[in-house]
N, C-alpha and C positions, 0 to 999 in steps of 0.2 A: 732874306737869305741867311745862311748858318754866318756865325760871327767865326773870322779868319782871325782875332786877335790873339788867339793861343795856337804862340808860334815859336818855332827853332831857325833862326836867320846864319847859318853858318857863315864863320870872319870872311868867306871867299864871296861874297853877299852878289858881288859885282859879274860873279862864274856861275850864276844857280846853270846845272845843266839836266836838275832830275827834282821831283817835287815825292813825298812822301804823307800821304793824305790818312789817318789815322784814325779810325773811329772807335769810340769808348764802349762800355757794356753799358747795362741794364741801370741806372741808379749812382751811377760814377760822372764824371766831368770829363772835360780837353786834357787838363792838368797829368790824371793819371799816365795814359800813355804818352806824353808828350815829353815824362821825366826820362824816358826811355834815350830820347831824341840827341841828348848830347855824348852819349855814350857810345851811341851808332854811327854819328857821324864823324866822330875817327876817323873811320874807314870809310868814310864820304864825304869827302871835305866840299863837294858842290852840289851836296843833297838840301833842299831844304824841305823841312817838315811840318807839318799845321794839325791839327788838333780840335776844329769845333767844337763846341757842345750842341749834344740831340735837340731839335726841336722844341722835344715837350718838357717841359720843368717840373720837378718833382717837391713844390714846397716844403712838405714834412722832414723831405730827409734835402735837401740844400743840390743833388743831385737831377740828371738828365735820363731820359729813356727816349730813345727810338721809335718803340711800340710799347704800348701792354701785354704783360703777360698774365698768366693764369692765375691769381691768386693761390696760394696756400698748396699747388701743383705739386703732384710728386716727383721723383726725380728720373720716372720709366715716361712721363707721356713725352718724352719729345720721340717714343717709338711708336707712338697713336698718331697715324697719317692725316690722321684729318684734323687732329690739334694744330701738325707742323702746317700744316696747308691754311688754319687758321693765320696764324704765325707772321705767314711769306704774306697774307692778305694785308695785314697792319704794315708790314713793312715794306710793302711797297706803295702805301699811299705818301712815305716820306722820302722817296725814290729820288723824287724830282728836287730834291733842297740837296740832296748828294750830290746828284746831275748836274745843278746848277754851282755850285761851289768849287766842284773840277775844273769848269771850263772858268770859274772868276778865278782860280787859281793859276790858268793855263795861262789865261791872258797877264794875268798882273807880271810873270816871268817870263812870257814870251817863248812857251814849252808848248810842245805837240801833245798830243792825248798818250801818245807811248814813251812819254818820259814823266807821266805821273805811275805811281804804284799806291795802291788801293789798301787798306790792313786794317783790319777790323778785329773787334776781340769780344767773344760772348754776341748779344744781338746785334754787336756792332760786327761780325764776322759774315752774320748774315746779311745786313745790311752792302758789305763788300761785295759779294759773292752776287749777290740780283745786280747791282748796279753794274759792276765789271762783266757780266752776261748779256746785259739787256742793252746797255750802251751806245750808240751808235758808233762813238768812237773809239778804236780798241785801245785799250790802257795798256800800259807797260807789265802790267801783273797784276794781281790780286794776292792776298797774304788772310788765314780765317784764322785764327785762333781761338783755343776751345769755344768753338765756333755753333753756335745754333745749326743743325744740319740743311742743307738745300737740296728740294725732290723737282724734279717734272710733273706736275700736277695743272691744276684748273686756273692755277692763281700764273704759273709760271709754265707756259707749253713751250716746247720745240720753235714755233715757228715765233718767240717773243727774245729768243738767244739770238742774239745780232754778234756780237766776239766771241773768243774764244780765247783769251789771256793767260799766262801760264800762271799755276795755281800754286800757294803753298800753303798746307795745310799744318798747323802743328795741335797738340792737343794731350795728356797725360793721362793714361791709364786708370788715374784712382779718382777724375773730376766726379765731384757729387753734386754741381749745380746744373752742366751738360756733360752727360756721362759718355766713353768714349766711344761708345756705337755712334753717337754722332758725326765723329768724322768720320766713320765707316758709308755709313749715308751719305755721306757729301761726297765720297770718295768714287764712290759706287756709280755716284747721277753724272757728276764729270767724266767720269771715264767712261761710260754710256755714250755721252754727246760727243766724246773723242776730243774735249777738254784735254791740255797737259795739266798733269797732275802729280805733286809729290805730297809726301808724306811725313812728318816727323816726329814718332809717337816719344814719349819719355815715362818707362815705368813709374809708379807710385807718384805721380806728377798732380795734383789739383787741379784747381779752376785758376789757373796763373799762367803768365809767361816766364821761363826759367831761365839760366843764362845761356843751356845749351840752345832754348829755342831761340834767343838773340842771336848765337853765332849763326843757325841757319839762316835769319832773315835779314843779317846782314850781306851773306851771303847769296842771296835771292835776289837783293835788291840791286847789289851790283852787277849781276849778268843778265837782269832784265829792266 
């Protein structure tokens, strides 16, 4: 199972009444987004947050991944369908270690499946996005950020979407690592399935989360 020890224990330890499940990118750790975690919970004082590290371990560089990506790829193939369909293939053979970490998280705080929220950043976005759709038990929300995009294809059909979680997407204009027709694509495939779905682009924005996209997802997380 994913290690739950990178973690944010809000002082209200004893009131958890919502859990904040946060998955990393491509080559990064728990640590990254989890610095996030004391800053948001301001305004969540009975949230608590956790932080995994991906399955697979990256020796070389001290970092985790999800799945493999392309080597040496350029920055147009996540518009080559059958690369993303690659993609959604790798990252749903690590589905079930997601799967299973929500519900060790459900249990240890004594929460329902819609008082966890889902957030993922880069493969970690994608990662979010399959497991809060495929899920048996519907989550409290999903959060993608510059987000690997998710299609309806072979790997991921109609009849394997079990929820429908409200969605927030955020993502900057100028990302050169997933560029932002990606959340166009993801945008597009939710609101197809009749997914709720919002939006929150940030001109000349990179491959990061901003403060503005903080204020959105703090605000996400407390209405859902």
């Amino acid at each position: 199972m994913l290690s739950d020890s990178i973690c944010y224990i809000p002082p209200k330890k004893d009131n958890i009444q919502k859990a904040v499940i946060m998955l990393h990118g491509f080559g990064s750790n728990g640590y990254d987004l989890i610095s996030m975690a004391p800053f948001i919970s301001n305004d969540l004082p009975n949230t608590v947050f956790y932080s995994p590290n991906a399955n697979m371990e990256m020796p070389e560089t001290g970092g985790f991944k999800w799945f493999d990506l392309q080597e040496n790829a350029s920055t147009d193939f996540f518009t080559h369908f059958d690369y993303l369909q690659t993609l959604m293939m790798r990252a749903k053979q690590s589905l079930p270690l997601v799967n299973e970490f929500i519900n060790h998280i459900c249990q240890k705080h004594s929460l329902n499946s819609n008082q966890v929220i889902l957030m993922g950043f880069s493969q970690g976005g994608l990662m979010a996005l399959m497991s809060g759709l495929t899920n048996p038990d519907k989550l409290g929300g999903i959060i993608a950020c510059s987000s690997i995009p998710i299609m309806i294809n072979q790997i991921l059909e109609l009849d394997d979407i079990k929820n429908k979680p409200n969605v927030l997407l955020t993502h900057g204009t100028d990302d050169d690592i997933v560029p932002f027709i990606g959340m166009q694509i993801s945008e597009n495939t939710l609101t197809n399935i009749d997914c709720p779905v919002q939006n929150h682009t940030v001109p000349g924005m990179g491959h990061t989360i901003d403060e503005s996209c903080i204020e959105k997802i703090i605000s996400f997380i407390k209405t859902n």
